[in-house]
N, C-alpha and C positions, 0 to 999 in steps of 0.2 A: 543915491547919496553914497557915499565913500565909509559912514559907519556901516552898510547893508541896510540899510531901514527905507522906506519911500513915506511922503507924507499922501493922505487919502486926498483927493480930487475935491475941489470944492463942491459941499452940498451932498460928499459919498461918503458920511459917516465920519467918525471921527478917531484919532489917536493913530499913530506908526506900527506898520506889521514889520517882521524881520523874513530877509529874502532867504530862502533854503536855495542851495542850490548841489544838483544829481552830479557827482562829481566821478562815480564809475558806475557801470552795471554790467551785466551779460544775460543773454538771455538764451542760452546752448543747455537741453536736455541732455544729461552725463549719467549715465549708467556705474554706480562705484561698487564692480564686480569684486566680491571678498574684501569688502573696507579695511579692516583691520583693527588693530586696536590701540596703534597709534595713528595722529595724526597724518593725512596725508594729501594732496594737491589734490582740488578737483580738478583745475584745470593745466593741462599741460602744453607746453608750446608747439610740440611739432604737430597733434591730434586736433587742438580744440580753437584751432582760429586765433591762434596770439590770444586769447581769451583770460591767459597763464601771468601778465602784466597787468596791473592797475593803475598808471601814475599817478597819485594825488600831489595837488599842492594844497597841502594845511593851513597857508601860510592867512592871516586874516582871519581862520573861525577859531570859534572856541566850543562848539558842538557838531556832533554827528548822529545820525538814523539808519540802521541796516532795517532792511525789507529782504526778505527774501522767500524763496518756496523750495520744498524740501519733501520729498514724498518716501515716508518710512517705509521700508519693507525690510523686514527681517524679527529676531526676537531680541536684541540688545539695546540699552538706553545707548542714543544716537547722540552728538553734540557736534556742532561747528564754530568754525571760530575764520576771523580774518585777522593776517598779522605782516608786519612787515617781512617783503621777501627774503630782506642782506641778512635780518636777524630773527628768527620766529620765536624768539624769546622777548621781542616785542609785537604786546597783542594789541589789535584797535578792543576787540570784542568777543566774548567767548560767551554762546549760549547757556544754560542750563541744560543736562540733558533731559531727552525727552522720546515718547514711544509714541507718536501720534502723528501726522501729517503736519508738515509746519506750512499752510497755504493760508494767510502768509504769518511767518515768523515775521518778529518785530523787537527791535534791541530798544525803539522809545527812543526821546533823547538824552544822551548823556556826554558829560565832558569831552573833552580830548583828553589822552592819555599824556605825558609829560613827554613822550620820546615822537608824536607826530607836530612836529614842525617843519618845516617848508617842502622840500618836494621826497615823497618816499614812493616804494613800488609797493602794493598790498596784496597779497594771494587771502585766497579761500581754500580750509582745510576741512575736512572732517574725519568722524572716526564713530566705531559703534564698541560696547561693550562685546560684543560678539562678533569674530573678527571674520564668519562667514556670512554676512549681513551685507544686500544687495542692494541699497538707498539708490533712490535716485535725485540730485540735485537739479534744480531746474533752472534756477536763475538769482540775481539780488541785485537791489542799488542799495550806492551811498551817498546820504545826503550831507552837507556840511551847512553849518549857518554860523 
């Protein structure tokens, strides 16, 4: 159906579920030799397979889910976030930080932010308190409904 929603099959239960659908992900093991302490690209265009681009089209939801996995090594509270490319002063989602394996980190669902409407590019950033800290990012989707 055109809201997102499908009605159950007859006789398969009953009421409308809402369709997610995975609208970027990567799945390229990245080594973030000396992170830093500010934010910075895990993925970059000429290394990591175009992997560096996200296109989304917003356009139609009004929620999203990041999944991802995140393997901490080092001694700093670690944090990542995904924000639009043109402007990283717009963020879809910024973790909390955290000192432990994120396998898998989970953002839940939550709104759209006011600035993802129709078609945007999104990178993946991170950063650790301690700016010789050797994470290694593994991969994430994102869902949109």
């Amino acid at each position: 159906r055109a809201d997102g929603t499908f009605a159950a099959p007859p006789g398969g239960g009953g009421g409308n579920a809402t369709v997610m659908h995975l609208v970027a992900s990567a799945a390229l093991s990245k080594t973030m030799t000396n992170i830093g302490t500010a934010y910075k690209d895990i993925y970059v265009a000429l290394t990591d397979l175009g992997l560096d681009k996200h296109l989304i089209d917003f356009g139609g939801a009004a929620s999203f889910r990041i999944i991802f996995t995140w393997d901490y090594i080092g001694a700093g509270a670690q944090q990542v976030r995904w924000a639009d490319q043109a402007n990283n002063a717009n963020v879809l989602w910024e973790s909390a930080t955290f000192l432990v394996d994120k396998d898998p980190g989970d953002s839940g669902w939550l709104a759209l932010p006011a600035w993802a409407t129709g078609e945007k590019t999104v990178e993946w950033q991170g950063k650790s308190a301690t700016a010789a800290d050797d994470p290694v990012a593994k991969g994430f989707r994102i869902y949109l409904k």
